[in-house]
C-alpha positions in Angstrom: 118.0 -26.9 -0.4 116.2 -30.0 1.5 113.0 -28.5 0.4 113.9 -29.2 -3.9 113.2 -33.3 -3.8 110.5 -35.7 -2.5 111.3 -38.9 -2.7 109.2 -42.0 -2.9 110.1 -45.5 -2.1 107.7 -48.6 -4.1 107.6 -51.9 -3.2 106.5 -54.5 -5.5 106.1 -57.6 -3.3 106.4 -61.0 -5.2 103.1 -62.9 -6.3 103.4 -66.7 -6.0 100.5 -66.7 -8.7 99.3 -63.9 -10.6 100.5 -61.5 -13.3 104.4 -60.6 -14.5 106.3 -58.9 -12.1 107.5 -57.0 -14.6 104.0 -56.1 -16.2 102.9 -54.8 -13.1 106.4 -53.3 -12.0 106.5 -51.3 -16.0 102.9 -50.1 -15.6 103.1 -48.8 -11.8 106.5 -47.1 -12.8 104.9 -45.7 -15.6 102.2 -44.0 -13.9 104.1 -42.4 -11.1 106.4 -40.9 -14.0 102.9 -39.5 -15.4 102.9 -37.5 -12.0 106.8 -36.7 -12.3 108.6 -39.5 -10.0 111.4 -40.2 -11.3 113.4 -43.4 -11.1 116.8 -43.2 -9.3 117.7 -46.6 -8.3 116.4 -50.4 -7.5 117.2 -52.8 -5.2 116.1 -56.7 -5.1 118.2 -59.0 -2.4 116.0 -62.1 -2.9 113.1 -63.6 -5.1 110.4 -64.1 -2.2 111.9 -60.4 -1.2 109.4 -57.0 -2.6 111.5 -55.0 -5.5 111.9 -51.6 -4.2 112.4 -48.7 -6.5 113.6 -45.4 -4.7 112.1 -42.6 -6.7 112.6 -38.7 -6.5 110.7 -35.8 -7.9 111.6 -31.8 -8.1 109.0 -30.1 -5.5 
C-alpha cells in the first residue's frame, strides 16, 4: 500500500519586494494540479517563514 501516494512538499519563501504571495502561491498550485498533485494541507508559523503546502498524488 506505500507504493499508492507520492507526496510533494512546496515552499513558497516570502519576497520582501516583488509579486503577491498569493498570485504566485494560486498559479504554482495550479500547475502542479495540472500534473495531478493534490493539495492536502498548509502550514505558515511566521511571515518572514516560506508557506509550505504538503501535496499528494495517486501513483
Amino acid at each position: 500500500m506505500s507504493d499508492q501516494w507520492s507526496y510533494k512538499v512546496l515552499e513558497l519563501k516570502p519576497k520582501l519586494l516583488g509579486g503577491s504571495v498569493t498570485v504566485r502561491l494560486e498559479e504554482e498550485l495550479n500547475r502542479l494540479g495540472k500534473l495531478g498533485w493534490e493539495l492536502v494541507s498548509v502550514t505558515h508559523m511566521h511571515f518572514l517563514e516560506p508557506i509550505r503546502c504538503f501535496l499528494k498524488k495517486e501513483n
